[in-house]
C-alpha positions, 0 to 999 in steps of 0.5 A: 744545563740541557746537556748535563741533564741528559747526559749520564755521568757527566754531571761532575765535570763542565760542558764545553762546546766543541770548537771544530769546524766541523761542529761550526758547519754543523751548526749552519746547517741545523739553523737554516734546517736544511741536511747537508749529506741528501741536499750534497746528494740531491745537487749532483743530482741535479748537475748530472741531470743537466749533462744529460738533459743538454745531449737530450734536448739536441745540444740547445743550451737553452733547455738545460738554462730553462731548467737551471732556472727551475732548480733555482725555484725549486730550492728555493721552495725547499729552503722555505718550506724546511724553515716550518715545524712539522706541528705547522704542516699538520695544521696544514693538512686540511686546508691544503687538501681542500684547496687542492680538491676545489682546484681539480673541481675547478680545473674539471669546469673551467681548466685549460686544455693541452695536449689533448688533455685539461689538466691546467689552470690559468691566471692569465699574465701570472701564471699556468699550473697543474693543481694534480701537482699539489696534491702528490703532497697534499694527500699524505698531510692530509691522510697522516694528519687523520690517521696519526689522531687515531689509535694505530694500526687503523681499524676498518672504519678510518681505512675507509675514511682514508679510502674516500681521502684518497679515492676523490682527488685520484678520481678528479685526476684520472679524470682530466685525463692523467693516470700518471699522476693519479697512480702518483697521488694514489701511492702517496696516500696508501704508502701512508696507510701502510707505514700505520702498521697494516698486517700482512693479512689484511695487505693481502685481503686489500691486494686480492680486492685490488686485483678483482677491481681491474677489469672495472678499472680497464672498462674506464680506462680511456681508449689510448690508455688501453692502447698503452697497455696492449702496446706494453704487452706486445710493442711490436703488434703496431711498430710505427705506431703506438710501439714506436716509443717503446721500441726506439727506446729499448733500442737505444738502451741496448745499443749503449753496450757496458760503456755507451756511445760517449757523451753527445754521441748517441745516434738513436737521440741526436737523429731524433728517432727517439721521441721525448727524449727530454722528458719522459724517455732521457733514461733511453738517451743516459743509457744509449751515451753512458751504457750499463755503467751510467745508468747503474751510477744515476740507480745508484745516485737515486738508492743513496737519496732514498736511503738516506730520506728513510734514516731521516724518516726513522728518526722522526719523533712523532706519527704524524712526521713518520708517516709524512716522511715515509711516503714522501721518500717512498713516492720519490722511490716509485717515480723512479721505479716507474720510469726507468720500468716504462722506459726500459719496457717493464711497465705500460708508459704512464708519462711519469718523469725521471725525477730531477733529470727529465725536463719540467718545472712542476715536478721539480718544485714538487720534489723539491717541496717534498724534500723541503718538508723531509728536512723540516721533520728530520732538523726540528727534532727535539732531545726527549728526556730519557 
């Protein structure tokens, strides 16, 4: 038997499966491969996000029914994707990266325009999507799958080649344009590098280089992409323009106080002085009706998930899932991260969404396939013989 031949000492006295209904739900869960503390986690997420998101869309029970239905999809796409061994994401990787290439190529050529922006892809009557979206998870197969081929810490030859990995479709992107998303893609390919092992010498030689390169990178940026940093280094130097975000923003977190104007009671949000109050800037609406004590419980909520993903992370059994794993939890950290900075004025807005809170559909399912895929790194384990 597995058991006794793994286990020291036991060999002498018979293995009885335990008969619990803990050890029955347990193994339920391990057969439709899902976790069941981070999927518990993830669903009241969820279900929060929905409260929040009624208030924020001005009590219009539609919006939070539309998302509803996108979480439905989106755990849907977990579930599938968490049934898949690690072994079959590896010989995913290129495909799914090139495919995701060819896409942004295409969506340069012939994408759909919106919003001043061409970041869409049409299949008319089918469907109408951002290719950008795939590669968030595209290009940390893509960058593991090489990297774990290769001796580690990676030598200066396979950085490079993980450089033009990451640098082509992060380009594409910015491209469109869409820095958020590019900045997005870009993390989840270097947060991979450097789980290979990078020494701190060498963080610091490419952190240096980093800084040398952004008056490069301000002299391509777009000019209401400039616009937004200005802003973010002094909202009140256009206050009905351009800082107009920002400020009604931080205002309504503030006027939230420790407990918050209560629920549906917010006035900055319900009069429509805040913009995108449903999307990009719900954090200003979550703290204006909830307060400090809010939305320390959602940064609480949203440490508990991350946590619980890098223990999932640490206990996968080869490079290619540690890695994979990795930046995926790690890149949920930086959505996070960047939006509640943006919102709250911390950081430039780059239009990144609050995960699993702001109103979207791509995003969700995005997540959502990347937790799919964590979980199938973290429930496929095999016992290793000592």
């Amino acid at each position: 038997m597995a058991m006794i031949d793994l286990t020291r000492g036991l060999r002498s006295h018979p293995v009885r499966p335990p008969a619990s209904g803990i050890a029955r739900r347990r193994s339920f869960w391990e057969r439709i491969h899902l976790d069941p503390w981070l999927l518990g986690m993830l669903l009241l997420l969820m279900l929060a996000g929905l409260v929040v998101l009624y208030s924020a869309s001005g009590q219009h029970l539609q919006v939070p029914i539309a998302q509803g239905v996108r979480f439905g999809v989106a755990l849907t796409v977990m579930l599938v994707l968490a049934q898949f061994t690690p072994a079959t994401f590896q010989r995913w990787a290129f495909p799914a990266y090139l495919a995701g290439v060819l896409m942004l190529v295409a969506v340069e050529l012939i994408g759909d325009m919106g919003m001043g922006a061409q970041r869409w892809l049409v299949i008319p009557g089918v469907i109408r999507f951002q290719p950008s979206e795939l590669m968030k998870l595209a290009m940390p197969m893509m960058v593991a799958s090489y990297l774990c081929r290769r001796e580690l810490p990676p030598r200066v030859r396979d950085l490079a080649v993980c450089g033009l990995l990451i640098g082509l479709p992060v380009v594409l992107i910015a491209k469109q344009p869409d820095l958020g998303t590019s900045l997005l893609v870009a993390t989840a390919g270097v947060f991979v590098v450097l789980l290979a092992g990078l020494t701190w010498r060498f963080i610091a030689i490419l952190a240096l280089l980093a800084t040398a390169a952004l008056p490069l990178l301000w002299m391509n940026l777009h000019n209401y992409q400039r616009q937004r940093v200005l802003t973010f280094l002094d909202p009140n130097s256009d206050p009905l323009g351009s800082g107009w975000n920002i400020i009604q923003s931080t205002t309504a977190i503030g006027s939230g106080g420790l407990l918050g104007k209560g629920w549906l009671q917010g006035t900055q949000s319900q009069l429509e002085f805040l913009p995108e109050r449903h999307t990009d800037f719900i954090v200003a609406v979550l703290g204006e009706e909830f307060g400090l004590v809010g939305m320390l419980a959602f940064l609480m909520l949203y440490l508990v998930i991350v946590m619980r993903g890098i223990v999932m992370a640490g206990g996968a059994q080869n490079t290619f899932g540690r890695l994979l794993a990795g930046s995926i939890i790690l890149t949920f950290f930086i959505y996070v991260f960047v939006n509640v900075g943006m919102v709250s004025g911390i950081l430039p807005v780059v239009g990144v969404p609050l995960p699993l809170v702001s109103f979207g559909g791509t995003s969700s399912v995005t997540l959502m396939a990347g937790f799919g895929i964590l979980m199938a790194i973290h429930t496929h384990r095999r016992l290793l013989p000592r």
